[in-house]
Backbone bond lengths (Angstrom), bond angles and torsions (degrees), N, CA, C in turn:
res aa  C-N    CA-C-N  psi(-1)  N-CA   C-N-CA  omega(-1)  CA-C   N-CA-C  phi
1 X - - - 1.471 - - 1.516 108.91 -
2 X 1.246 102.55 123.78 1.841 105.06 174.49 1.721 127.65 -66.26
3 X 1.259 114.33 118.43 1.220 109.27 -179.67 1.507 111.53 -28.43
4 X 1.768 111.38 140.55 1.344 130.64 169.52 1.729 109.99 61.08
5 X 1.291 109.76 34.37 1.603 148.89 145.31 1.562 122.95 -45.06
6 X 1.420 99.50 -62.34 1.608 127.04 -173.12 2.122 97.57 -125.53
7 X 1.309 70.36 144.44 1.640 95.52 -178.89 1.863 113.84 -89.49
8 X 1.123 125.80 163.27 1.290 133.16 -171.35 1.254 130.08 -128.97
9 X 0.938 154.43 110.07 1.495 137.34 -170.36 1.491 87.98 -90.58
10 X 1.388 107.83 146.56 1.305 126.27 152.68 1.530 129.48 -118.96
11 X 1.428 130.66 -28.25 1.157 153.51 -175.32 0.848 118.65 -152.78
12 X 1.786 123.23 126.91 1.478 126.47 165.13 1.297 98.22 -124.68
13 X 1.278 92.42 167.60 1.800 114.51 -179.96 1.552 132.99 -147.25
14 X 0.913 126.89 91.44 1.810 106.74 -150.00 1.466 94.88 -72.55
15 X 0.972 135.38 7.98 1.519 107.49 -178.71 1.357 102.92 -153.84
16 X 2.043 130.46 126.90 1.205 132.16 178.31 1.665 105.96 -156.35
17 X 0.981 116.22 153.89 1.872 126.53 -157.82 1.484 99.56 -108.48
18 X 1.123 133.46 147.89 1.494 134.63 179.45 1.560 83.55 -136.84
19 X 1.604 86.24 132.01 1.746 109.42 177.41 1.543 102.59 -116.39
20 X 1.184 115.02 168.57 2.007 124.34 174.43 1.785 79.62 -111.62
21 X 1.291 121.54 133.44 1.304 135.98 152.41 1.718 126.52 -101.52
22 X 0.813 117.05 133.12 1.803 119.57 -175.05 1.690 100.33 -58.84
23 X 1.197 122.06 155.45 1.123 126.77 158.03 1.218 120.48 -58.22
24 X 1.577 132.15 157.14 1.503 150.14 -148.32 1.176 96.62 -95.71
25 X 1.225 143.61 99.44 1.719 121.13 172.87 1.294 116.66 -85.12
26 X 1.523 113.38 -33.06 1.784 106.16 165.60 1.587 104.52 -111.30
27 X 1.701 112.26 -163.65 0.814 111.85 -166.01 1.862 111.30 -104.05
28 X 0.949 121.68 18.47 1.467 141.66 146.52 1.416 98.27 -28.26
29 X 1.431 110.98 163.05 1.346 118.65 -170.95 1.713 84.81 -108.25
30 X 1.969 112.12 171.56 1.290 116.21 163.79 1.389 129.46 -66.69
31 X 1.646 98.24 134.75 2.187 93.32 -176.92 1.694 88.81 -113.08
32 X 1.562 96.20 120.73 1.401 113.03 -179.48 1.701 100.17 -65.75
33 X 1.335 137.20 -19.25 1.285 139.58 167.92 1.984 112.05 -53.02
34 X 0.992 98.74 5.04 1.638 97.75 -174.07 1.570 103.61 -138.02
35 X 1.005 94.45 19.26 1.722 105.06 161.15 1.496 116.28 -117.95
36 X 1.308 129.02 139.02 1.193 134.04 -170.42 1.364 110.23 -83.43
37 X 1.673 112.31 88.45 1.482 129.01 -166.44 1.503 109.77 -57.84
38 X 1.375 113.32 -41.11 1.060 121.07 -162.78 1.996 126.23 -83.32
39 X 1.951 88.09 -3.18 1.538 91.82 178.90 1.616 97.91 -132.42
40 X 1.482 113.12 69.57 1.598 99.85 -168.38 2.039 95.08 -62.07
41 X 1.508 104.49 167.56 1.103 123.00 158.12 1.101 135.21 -59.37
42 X 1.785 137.24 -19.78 1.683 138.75 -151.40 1.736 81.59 163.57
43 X 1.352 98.08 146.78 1.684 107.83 -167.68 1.816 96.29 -157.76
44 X 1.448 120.46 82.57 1.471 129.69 -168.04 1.494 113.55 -114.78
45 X 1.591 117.56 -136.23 1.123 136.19 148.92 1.150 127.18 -125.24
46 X 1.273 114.80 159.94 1.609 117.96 -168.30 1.259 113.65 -117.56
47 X 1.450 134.58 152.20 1.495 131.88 -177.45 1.681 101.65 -160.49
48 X 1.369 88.63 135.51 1.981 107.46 165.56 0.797 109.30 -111.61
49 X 1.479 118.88 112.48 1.412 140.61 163.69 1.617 106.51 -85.36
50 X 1.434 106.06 174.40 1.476 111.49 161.32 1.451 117.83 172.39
51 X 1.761 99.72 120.21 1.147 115.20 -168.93 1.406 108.76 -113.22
52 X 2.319 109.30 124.44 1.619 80.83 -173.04 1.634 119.49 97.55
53 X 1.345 121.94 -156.30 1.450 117.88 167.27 1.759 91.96 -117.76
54 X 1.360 115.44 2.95 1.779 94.72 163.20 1.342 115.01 -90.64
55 X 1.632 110.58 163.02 0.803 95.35 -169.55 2.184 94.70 -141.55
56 X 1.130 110.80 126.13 1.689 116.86 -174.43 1.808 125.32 -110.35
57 X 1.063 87.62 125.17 1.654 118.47 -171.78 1.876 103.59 -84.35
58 X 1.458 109.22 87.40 0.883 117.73 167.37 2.087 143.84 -93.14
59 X 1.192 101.71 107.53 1.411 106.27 175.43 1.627 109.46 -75.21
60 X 1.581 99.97 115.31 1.841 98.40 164.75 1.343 101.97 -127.28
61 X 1.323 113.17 -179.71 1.519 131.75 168.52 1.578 101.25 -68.33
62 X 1.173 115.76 145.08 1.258 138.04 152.77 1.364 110.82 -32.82
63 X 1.059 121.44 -74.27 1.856 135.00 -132.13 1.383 87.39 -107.98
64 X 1.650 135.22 -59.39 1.731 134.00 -160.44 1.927 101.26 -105.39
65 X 1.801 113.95 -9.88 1.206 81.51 171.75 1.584 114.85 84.92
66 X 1.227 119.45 -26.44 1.400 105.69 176.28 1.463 129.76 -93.84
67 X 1.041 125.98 -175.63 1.550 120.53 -131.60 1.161 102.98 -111.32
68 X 1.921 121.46 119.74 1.505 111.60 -179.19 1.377 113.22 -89.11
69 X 1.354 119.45 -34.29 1.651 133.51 -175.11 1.326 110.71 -175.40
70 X 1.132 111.82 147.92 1.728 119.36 -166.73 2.071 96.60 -125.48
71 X 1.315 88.18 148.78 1.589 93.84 169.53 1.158 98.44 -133.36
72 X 2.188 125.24 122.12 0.894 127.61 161.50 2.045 122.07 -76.28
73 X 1.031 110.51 122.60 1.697 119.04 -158.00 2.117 83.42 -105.03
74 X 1.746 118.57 106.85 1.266 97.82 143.38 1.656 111.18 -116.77
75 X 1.053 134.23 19.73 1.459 127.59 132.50 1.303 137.45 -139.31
76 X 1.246 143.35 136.01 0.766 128.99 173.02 1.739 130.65 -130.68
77 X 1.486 117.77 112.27 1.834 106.79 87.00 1.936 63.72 -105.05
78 X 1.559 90.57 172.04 1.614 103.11 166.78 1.357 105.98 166.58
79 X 1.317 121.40 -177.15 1.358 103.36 -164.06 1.739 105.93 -102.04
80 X 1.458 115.87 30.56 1.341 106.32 155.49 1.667 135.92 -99.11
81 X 1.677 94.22 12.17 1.710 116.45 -169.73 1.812 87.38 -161.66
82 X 1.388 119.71 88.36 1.793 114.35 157.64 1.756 121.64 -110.36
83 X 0.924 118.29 127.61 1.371 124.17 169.67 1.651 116.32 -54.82
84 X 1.450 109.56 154.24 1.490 118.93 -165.36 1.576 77.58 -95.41
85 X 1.517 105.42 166.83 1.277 140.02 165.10 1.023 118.05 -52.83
86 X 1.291 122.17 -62.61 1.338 149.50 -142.10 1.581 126.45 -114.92
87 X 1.534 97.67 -3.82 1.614 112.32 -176.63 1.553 108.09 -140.85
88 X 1.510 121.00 172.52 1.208 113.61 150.48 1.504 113.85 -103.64
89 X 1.777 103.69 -3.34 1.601 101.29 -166.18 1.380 120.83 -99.84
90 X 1.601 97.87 18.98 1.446 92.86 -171.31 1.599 125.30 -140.11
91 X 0.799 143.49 136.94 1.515 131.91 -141.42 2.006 92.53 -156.71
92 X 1.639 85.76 160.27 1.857 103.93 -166.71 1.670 92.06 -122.35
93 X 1.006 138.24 133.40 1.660 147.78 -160.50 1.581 75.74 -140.74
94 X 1.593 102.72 147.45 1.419 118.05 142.93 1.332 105.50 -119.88
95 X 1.546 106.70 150.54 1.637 127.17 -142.91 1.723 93.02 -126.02
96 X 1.077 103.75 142.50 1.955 102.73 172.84 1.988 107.35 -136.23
97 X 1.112 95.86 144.12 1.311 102.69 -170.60 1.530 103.78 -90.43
98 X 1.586 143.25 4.30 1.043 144.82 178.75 1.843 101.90 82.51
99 X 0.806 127.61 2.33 1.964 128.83 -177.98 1.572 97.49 -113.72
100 X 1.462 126.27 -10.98 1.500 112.55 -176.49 0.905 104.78 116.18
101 X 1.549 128.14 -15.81 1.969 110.71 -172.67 1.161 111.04 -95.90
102 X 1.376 125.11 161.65 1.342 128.47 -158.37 1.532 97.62 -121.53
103 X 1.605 137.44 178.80 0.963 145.84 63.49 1.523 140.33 -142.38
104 X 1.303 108.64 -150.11 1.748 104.08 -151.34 2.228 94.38 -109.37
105 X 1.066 124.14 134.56 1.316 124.25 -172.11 1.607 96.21 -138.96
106 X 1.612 104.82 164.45 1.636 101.72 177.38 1.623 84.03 -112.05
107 X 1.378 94.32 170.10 1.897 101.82 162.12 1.914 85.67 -156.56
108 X 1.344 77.91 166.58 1.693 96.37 -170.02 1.105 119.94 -160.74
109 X 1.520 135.67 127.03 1.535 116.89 -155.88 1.394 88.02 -134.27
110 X 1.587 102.30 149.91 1.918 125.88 -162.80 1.668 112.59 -71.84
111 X 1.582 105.98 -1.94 1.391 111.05 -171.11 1.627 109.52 -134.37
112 X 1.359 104.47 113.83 1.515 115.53 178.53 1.583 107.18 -30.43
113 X 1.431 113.38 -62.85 1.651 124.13 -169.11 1.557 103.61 -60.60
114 X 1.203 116.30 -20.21 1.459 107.42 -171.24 1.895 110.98 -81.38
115 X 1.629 100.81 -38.65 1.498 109.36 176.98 1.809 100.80 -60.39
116 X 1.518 123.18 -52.19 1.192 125.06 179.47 1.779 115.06 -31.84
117 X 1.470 92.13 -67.07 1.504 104.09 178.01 1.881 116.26 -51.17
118 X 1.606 98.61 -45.23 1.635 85.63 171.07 1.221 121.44 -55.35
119 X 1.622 119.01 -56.89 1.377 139.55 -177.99 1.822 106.95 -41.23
120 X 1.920 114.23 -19.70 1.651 93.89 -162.76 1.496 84.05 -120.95
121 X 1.137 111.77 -4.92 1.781 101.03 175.33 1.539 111.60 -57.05
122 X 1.310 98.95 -57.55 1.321 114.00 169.56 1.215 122.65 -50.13
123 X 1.065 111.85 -68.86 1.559 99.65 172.47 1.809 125.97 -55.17
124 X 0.741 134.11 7.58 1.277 150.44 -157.72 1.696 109.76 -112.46
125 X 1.826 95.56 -44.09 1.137 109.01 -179.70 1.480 124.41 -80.74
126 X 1.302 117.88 -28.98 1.334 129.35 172.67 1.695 106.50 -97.91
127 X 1.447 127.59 -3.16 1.055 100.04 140.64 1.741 147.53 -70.81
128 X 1.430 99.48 -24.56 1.084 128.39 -177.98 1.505 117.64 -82.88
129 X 1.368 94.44 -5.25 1.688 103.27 175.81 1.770 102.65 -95.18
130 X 1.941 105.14 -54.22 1.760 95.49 164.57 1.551 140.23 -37.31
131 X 1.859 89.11 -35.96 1.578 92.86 171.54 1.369 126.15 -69.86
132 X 1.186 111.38 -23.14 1.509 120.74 170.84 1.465 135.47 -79.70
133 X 1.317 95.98 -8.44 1.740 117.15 176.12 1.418 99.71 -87.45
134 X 1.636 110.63 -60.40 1.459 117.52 166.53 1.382 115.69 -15.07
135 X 1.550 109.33 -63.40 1.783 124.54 -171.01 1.036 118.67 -59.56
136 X 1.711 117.49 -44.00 1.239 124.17 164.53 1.323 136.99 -51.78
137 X 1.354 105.30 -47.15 1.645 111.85 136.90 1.171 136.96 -3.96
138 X 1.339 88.84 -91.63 1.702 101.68 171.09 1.059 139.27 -58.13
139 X 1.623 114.75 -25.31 1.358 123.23 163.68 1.410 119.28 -82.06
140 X 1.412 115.99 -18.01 1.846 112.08 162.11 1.526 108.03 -68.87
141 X 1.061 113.04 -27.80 1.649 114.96 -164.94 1.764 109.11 -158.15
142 X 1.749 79.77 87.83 1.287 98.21 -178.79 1.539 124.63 -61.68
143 X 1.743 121.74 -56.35 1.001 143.84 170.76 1.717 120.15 -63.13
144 X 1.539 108.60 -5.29 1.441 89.82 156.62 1.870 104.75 -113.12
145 X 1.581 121.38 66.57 1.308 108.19 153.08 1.356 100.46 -112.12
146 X 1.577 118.69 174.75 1.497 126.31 163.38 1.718 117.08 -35.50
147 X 1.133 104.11 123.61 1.714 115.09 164.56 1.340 109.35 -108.08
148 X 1.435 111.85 144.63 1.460 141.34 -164.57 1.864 93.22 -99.83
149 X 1.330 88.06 117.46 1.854 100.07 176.56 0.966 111.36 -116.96
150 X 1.567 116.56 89.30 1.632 119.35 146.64 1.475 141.31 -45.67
151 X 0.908 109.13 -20.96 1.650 131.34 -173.18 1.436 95.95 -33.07
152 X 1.549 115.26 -174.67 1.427 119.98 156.03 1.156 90.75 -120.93
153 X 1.408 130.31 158.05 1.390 157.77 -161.17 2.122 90.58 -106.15
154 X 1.733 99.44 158.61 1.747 85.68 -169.44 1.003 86.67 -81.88
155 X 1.603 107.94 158.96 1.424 111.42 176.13 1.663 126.86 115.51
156 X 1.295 104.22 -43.85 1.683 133.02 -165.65 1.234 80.51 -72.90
157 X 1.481 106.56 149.03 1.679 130.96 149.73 1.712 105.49 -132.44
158 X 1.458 96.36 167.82 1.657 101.92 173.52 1.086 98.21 -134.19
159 X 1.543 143.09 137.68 1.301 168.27 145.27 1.287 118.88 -79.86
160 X 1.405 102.59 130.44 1.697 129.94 -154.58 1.481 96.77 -108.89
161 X 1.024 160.66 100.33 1.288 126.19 119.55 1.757 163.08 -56.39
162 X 1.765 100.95 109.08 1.609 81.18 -145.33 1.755 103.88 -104.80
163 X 1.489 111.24 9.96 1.649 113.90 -170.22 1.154 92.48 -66.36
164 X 1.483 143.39 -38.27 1.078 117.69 -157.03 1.451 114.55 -106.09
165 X 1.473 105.94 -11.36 1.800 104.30 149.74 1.484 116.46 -56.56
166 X 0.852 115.93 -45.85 1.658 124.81 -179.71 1.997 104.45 -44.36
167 X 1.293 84.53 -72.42 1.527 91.61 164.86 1.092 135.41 -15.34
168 X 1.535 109.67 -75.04 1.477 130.71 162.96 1.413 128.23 -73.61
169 X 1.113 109.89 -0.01 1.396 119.74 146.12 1.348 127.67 -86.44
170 X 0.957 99.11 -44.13 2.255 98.94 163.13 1.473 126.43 -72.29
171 X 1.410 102.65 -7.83 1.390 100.70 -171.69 1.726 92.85 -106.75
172 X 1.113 114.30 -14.77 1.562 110.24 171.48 1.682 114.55 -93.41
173 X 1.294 117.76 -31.20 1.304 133.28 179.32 1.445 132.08 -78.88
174 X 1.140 109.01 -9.90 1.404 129.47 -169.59 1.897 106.75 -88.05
175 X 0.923 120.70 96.79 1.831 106.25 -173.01 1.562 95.67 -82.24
176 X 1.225 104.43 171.07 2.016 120.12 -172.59 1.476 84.77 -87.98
177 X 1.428 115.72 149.32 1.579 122.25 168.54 1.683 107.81 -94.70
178 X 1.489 100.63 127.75 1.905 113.84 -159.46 1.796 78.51 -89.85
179 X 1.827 96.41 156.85 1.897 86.75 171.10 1.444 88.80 -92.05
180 X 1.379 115.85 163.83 1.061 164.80 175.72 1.785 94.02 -47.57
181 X 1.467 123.64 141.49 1.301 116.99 160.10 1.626 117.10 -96.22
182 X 1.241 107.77 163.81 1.620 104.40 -156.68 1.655 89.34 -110.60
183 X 1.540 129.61 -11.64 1.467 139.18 166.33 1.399 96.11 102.79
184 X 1.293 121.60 154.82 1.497 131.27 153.89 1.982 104.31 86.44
185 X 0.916 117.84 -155.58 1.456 114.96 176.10 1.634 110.38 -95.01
186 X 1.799 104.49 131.92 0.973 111.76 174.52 1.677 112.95 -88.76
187 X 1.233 105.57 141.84 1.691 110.22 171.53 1.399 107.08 -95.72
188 X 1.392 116.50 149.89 1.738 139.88 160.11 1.063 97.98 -75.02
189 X 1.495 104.74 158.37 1.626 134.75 -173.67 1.507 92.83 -96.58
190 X 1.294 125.78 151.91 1.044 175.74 -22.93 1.547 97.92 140.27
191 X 1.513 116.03 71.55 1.918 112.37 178.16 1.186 117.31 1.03
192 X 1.300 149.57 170.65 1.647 145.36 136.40 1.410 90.54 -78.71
193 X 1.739 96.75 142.33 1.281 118.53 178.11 1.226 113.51 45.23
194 X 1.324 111.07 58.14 1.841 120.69 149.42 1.226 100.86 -99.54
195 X 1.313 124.70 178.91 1.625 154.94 -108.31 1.565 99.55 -157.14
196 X 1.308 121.29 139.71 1.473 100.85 163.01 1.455 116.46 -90.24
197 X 1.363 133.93 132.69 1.411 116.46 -177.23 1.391 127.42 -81.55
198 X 1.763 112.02 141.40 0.994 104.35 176.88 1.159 144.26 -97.58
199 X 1.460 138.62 -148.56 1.461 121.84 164.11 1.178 104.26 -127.90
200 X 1.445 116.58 132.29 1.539 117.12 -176.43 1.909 98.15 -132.83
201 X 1.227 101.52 106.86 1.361 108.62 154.77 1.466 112.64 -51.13
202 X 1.716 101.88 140.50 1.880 101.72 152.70 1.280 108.08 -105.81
203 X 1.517 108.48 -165.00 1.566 95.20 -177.58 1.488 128.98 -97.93
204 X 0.864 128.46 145.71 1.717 133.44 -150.25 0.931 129.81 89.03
205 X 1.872 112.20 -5.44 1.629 124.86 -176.20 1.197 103.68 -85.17
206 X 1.796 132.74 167.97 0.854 118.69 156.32 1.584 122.29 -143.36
207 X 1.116 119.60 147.87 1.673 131.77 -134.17 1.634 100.85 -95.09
208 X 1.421 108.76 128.75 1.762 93.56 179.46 1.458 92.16 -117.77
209 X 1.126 129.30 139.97 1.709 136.20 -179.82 1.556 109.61 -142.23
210 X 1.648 112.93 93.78 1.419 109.65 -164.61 1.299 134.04 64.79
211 X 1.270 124.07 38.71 1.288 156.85 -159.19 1.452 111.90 37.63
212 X 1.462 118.76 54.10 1.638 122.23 179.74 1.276 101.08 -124.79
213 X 1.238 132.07 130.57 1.333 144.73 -164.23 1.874 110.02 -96.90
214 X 1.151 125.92 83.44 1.528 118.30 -162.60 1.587 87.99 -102.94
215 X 1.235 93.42 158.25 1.902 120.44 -159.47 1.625 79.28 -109.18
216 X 1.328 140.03 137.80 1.330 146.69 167.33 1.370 87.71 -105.89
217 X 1.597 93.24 139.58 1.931 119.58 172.66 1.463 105.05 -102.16
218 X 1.493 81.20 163.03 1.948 100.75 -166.21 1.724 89.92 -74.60
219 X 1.092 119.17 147.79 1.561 135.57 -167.08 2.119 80.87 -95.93
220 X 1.465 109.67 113.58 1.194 97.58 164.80 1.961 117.24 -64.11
221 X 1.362 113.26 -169.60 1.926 111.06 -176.05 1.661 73.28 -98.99
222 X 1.092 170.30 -97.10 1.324 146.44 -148.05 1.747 120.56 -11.27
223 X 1.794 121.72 -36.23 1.217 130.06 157.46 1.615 98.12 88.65
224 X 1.363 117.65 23.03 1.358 129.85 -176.51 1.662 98.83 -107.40
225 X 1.289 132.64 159.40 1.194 123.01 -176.20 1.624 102.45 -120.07
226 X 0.923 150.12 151.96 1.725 153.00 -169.00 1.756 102.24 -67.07
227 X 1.155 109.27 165.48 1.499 117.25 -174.35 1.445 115.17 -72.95
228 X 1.902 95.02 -26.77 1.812 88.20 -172.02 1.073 91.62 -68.44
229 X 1.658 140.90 -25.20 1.295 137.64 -157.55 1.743 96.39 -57.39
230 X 1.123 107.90 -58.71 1.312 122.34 -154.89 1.077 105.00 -76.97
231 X 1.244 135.07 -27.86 1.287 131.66 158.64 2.225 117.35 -24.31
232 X 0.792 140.15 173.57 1.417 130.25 171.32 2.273 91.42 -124.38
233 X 1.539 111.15 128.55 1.379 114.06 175.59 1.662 101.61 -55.30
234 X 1.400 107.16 169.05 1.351 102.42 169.99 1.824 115.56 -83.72
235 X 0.999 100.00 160.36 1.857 109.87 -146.63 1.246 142.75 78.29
236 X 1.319 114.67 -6.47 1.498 141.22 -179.15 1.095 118.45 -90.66
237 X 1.338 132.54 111.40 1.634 133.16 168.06 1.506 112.95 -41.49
238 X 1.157 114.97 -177.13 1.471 114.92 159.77 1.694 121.83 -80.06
239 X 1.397 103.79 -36.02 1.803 108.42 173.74 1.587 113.38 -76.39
240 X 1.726 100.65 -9.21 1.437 71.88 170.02 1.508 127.97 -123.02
241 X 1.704 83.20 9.48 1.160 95.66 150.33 1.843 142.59 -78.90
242 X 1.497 93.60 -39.32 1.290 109.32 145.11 1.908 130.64 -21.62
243 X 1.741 96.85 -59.77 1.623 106.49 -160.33 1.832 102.60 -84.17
244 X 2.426 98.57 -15.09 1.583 86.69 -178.78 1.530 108.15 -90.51
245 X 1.488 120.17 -4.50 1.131 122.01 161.66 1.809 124.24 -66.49
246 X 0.891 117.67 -35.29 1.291 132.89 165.94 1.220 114.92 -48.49
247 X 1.486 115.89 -69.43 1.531 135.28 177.52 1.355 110.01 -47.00
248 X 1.299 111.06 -52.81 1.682 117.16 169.48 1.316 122.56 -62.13
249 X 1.164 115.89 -18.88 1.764 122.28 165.72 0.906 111.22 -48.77
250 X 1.775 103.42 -80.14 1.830 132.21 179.24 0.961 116.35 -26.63
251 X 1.675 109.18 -49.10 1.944 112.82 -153.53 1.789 76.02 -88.07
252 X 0.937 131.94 -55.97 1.609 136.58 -165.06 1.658 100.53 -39.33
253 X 1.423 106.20 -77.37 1.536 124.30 179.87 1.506 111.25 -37.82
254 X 1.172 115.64 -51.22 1.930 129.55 -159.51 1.831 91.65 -62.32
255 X 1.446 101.72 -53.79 1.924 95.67 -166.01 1.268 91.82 -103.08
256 X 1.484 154.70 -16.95 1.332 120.63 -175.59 1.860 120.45 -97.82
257 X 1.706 105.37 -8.10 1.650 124.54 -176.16 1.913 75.81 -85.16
258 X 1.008 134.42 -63.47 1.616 138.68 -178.65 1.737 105.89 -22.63
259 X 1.655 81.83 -74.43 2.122 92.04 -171.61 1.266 113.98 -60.21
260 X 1.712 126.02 -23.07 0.915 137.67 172.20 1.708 132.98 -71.69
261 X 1.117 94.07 -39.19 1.821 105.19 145.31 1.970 89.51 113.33
C-alpha cells in the first residue's frame, strides 16, 4: 500500500466552538477577546486525521458525524493552524471547501487539556513527517551521512596497564600446596601436655603385663602395700616396678577407702 493510502486518526474531541473572527488589519497576531465568546457560530466535534504527511482538522456533527468544514494542515506552526495572543484555548484554522475557496474561522475548546492535546497532536505529527524526509535522505545518499573514525590520529598512543593484571592473576592462580598423603590411616598427635596412661587394676581384676598374670592384693587401711608387692616380678626394672606399685595403690585406695566408708 502506498504511503498516504489509508487515513489516521490522531485526535478526537467531542466538544469544540466555531467563532466568525473580524479580519486582521495589522500584523499582530489574533486576540480571541474580540470575538464574541459567548455566541460561538457551530458547537460540534473535532477530529485529526492524517493522510500521508498532511494532516486535516475536522469539524463534524456530534450525533450523524457529518462534515461541517475541514482544514487541510501541511505545516505546522504555519498559517493554516495559528494561536491567539491572548489564550491558550483558542486558535484561527483556515478551512477549504475542496473548489479553491478559502477561509479563516476561530474554534476554541472549554477545556485547557483539550487545547493541549490539539496543540501536541500536531506537533507530533509533523514531527514524524521530518523524520521521514530525514530517512529518505539517507537512503538516496548513503555515503554522504556522518562516518565513525576509529583510526588513531598521528601522534596518539594508548597505554596498557598490565602490573596489576599480573597481580591479580597470581593471586587468583596460585593454588595452596595440600601435604602429600602418606596412604592407609593417618593418626593424630598426641594433645600438648597429656599424661601417659596408666593401668590401674580394681579389686578382683586381674592385671596382665607382658603376658604374666599378677593376682593384685587387698591394700590393707594402714595404706602400705605387702613386701611381695614391693618386691619387682621377674623382668621388671625397679621404676617400673616402682610406678606398678603406685598404680596398684591408687586403683586399690580410690574403690576400697570408698567401700570402706
Amino acid at each position: 500500500m502506498e504511503e498516504g493510502g489509508y487515513e489516521s486518526v490522531l485526535c478526537v474531541k467531542p466538544e469544540v466552538h466555531v467563532y466568525r473572527i473580524p479580519p486582521r488589519a495589522t500584523n499582530r497576531g489574533y486576540r480571541a477577546s474580540e470575538w464574541q465568546l459567548d455566541q460561538p457560530s457551530w458547537s460540534g466535534r473535532l477530529r485529526i486525521t492524517a493522510k500521508g504527511q498532511v494532516a486535516y482538522i475536522k469539524l463534524e456533527d456530534r450525533t450523524s458525524g457529518e462534515l461541517f468544514a475541514q482544514a487541510p494542515v501541511d505545516q505546522f506552526p504555519g498559517t493554516a493552524v495559528e494561536s491567539v495572543t491572548d489564550s491558550s484555548r483558542y486558535f484561527v484554522i483556515r478551512i477549504e471547501d475542496g473548489n479553491g475557496r478559502r477561509a479563516f474561522i476561530g474554534i476554541g475548546f472549554g477545556d485547557r487539556g483539550d487545547a493541549f492535546d490539539f496543540n501536541v497532536a500536531l506537533q507530533d505529527h509533523f514531527k514524524w513527517v521530518k523524520q521521514q524526509c530525514e530517512f529518505a535522505k539517507q537512503a538516496q545518499n548513503p555515503d554522504q551521512g556522518p562516518k565513525l573514525d576509529l583510526s588513531f590520529k598521528e601522534g596518539q598512543t594508548i597505554k596498557l596497564n598490565i602490573a596489576n593484571m599480573k597481580k591479580k592473576e597470581g593471586a587468583a592462580g596460585t593454588p595452596r600446596a595440600r601435604p602429600a598423603s602418606t596412604g592407609g590411616l593417618s593418626l593424630l598427635p598426641p594433645p600438648p601436655g597429656g599424661r601417659t596412661s596408666t593401668l590401674i587394676a580394681h579389686p578382683g581384676e586381674h592385671l596382665s603385663v607382658g603376658g604374666s598374670v599378677i593376682q593384685p592384693a587387698v591394700v590393707p587401711s594402714s595404706g602400705r602395700l605387702p613386701a611381695s608387692l614391693s618386691q619387682a616380678p621377674a623382668g621388671f626394672s625397679s621404676d617400673q616396678s616402682t610406678t606398678l606399685s603406685c598404680n596398684f595403690w591408687k586403683g586399690a585406695t580410690s574403690s576400697g577407702l570408698k567401700e570402706g566408708g
